[in-house]
N, C-alpha and C positions, 0 to 999 in steps of 0.2 A: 683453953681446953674444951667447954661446950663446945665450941664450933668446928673442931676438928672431925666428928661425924656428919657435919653439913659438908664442909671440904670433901671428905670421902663419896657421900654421896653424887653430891656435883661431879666431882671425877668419873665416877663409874657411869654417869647419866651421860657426860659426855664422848664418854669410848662407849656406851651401848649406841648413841645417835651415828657416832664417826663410822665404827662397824656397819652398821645400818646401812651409811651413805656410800661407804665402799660395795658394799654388796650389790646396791643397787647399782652401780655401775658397771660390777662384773655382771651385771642379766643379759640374758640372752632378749632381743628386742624383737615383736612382732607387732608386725601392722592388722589393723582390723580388718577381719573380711580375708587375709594369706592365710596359707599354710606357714607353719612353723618349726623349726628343725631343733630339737633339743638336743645338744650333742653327746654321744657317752659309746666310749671304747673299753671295756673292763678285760680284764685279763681272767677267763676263768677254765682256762687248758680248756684239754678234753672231759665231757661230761656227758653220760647218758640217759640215767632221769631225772630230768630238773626242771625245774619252772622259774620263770622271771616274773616281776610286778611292779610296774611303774605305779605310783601314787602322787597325788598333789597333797602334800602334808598325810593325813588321816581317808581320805578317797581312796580306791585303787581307782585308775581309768585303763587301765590296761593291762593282761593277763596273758601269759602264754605257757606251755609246757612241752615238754617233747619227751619222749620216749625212747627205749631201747631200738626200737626199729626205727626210728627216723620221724615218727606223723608227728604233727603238730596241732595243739588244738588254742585255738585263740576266743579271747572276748576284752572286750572295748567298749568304752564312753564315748558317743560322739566318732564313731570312725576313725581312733587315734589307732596308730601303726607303728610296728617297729619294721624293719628287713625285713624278708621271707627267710634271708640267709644267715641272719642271724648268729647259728650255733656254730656255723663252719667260719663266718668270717669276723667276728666277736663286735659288729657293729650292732647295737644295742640301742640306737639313738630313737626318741622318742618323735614322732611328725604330730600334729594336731596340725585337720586340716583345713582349719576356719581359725586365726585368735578372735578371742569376743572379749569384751571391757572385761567379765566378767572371771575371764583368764588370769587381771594385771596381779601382781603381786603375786604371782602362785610359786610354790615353790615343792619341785617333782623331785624325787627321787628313786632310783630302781634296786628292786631287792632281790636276793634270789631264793628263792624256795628250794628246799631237797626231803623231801617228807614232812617232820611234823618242825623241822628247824629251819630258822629265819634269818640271815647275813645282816651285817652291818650293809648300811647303803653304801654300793657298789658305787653311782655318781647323783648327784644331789645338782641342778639346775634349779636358777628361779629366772623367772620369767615376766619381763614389762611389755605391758602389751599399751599400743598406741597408734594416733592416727592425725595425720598431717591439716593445719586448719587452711583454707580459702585463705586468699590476699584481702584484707580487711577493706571495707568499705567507709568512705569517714563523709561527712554530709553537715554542711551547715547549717541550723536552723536560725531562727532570730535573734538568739542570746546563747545559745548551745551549740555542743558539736556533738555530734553521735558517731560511734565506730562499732560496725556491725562484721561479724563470722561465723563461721558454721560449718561443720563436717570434721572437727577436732576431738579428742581424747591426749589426756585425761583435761582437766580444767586448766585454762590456760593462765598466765599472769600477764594483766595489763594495766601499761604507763602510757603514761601523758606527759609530755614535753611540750613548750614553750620556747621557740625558737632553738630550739634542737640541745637545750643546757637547761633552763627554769624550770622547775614543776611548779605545777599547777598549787595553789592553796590547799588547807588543809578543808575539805568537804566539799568541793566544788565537783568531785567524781564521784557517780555510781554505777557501778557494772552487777550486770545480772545474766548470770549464766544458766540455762535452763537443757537439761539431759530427756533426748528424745526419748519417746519409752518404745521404741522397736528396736532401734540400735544402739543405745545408750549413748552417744555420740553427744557434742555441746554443742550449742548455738551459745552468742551471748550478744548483750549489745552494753556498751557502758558510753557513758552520756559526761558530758565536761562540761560545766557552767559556769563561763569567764570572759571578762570583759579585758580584750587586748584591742592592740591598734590594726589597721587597716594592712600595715606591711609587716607585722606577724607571723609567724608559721606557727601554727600548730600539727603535733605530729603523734598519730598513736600508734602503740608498741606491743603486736600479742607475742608471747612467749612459750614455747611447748616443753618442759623439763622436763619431758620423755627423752623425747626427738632433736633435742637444745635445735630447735631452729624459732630463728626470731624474723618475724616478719614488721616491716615499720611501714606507714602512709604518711606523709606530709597533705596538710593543705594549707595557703595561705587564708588568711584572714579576709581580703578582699574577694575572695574567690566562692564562690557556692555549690562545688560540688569535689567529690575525690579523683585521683586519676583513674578510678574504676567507671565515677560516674562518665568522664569525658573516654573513655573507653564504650561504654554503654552507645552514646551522642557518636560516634564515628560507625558504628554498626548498624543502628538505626539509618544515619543516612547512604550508608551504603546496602542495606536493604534498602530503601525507598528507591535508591537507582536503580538498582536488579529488577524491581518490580515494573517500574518505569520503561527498563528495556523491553520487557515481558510484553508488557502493554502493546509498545510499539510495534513491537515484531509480530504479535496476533493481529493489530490493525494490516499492518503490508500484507499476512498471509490473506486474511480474508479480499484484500484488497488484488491479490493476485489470484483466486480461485473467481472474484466475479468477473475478472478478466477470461477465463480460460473456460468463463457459461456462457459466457456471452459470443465469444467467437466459436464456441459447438455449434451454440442458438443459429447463430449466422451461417454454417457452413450445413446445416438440417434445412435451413429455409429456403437457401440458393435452388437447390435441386428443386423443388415443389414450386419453386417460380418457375422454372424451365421448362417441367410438363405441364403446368396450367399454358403457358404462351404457344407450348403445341398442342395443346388441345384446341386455343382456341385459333389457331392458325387453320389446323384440319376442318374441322366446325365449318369456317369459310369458304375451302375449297370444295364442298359437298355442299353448299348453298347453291343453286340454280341461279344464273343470272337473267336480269330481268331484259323481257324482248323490249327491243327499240320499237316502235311505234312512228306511224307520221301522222299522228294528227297535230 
């Protein structure tokens, strides 16, 4: 008998969590940094003075009214928008035109105002907001492995595998995730410290429970770098050639412009040889020549 309101308890802890987790998968998903369309069609006939108010729980972010004659008068958080047409076409739908971390878990719902009296919520959206991580970098050092990412939300979850089945021991990983403070965005780097054999693979695993996308890197054991790093190594040497050509081809132009100074050079100098040989030709023939003599 005691334990029959622990039973009760656990029960109800477990349909608040399950609830929870359903919810969360009805949210509506935005990416960090887009616009966001929160959807809501409500049925509210014809009406003449009325106002609507989006709220994130207890916030209003957005307000509007309309009147007998048609005007409309609006205010917003952040630039959030409904329609312009709103009253005639009953699209109601909520835009936010940036999601930020600070969005995730929000949960909006729209009311409608009619003087001093308040409706039930008309549509209730919640909202996960997230953002895609970089292809993980994995790197060998002497006795460790490091796998390195960045430009994700929310915190990601990462594994370690051992020939693509083993985990690693129990303390041989430490991951540490560090949240920029401009964009609240994650970097992380988590490190593995384990002694395997040469034809080993080790493989790390980030996870995004926003986004369920799982990104995986293998490397072998013998090997000292990821396929990002021999990614890196193929670009480098293919900038080095581009440069290389660069090179080459400034060497031939110069190499063809001292060509094209040198036969001007030659083709300015011809002429001035030609009047100097007539000048000295005439010079001659204006000389007097000398009398013969008999002595």
């Amino acid at each position: 008998m005691p334990a029959a309101p622990w039973r009760g308890a656990t029960l109800l802890l477990c349909c608040a969590c399950l609830c929870a987790a359903l919810e969360q998968r009805d949210c509506v998903l935005g990416e960090v940094g887009q616009p966001v369309l929160l959807p809501c069609h409500p049925n509210l006939g014809r009406l003449l003075n009325f106002s609507v108010e989006w709220r994130d729980r207890d916030r209003a972010v957005f307000r509007s009214r309309w009147d007998g004659d048609g005007n409309v008068e609006t205010w917003s958080v952040n630039y959030a928008r409904i329609p312009t047409d709103a009253a005639t076409t009953g699209n109601f739908s909520l835009e936010l035109p940036s999601a930020r971390p600070e969005h995730d878990l929000g949960r909006y719902s729209l009311f409608l105002l009619s003087g001093e009296n308040q409706s039930a919520p008309l549509c209730t959206r919640c909202l996960r907001v997230a953002a895609s991580f970089r292809i993980p970098e994995v790197s060998k050092l002497e006795s460790s492995y490091l796998c390195r990412s960045w430009g994700g939300y929310p915190q990601p979850a990462v594994y370690w595998l051992i020939n693509d089945s083993r985990r690693p021991p129990n303390g041989s990983v430490s991951t540490r995730a560090q949240a920029l403070p401009d964009s609240h965005l994650f970097n992380f780097t988590s490190q593995l410290t384990v002694n395997v054999s040469k034809d080993d693979t080790v493989s790390c695993t980030v996870k995004n429970p926003s986004t369920n996308e799982t990104l995986t890197v293998k490397l072998r054991a013998s090997t000292s770098g990821s396929r990002a790093s021999q990614g890196m190594w193929i670009f480098s040497t293919v900038l080095c050639v581009v440069v290389a050509v660069m090179v080459l081809a400034g060497i031939y132009y110069q190499i063809h412009l001292d060509k094209i100074s040198k036969r001007r050079k030659k083709e300015y100098e011809e002429p001035r040889r030609g009047r100097r040989y007539q000048y000295k030709q005439a010079t001659e023939e204006m000389m007097p020549e000398p009398e013969e003599t008999d002595v």
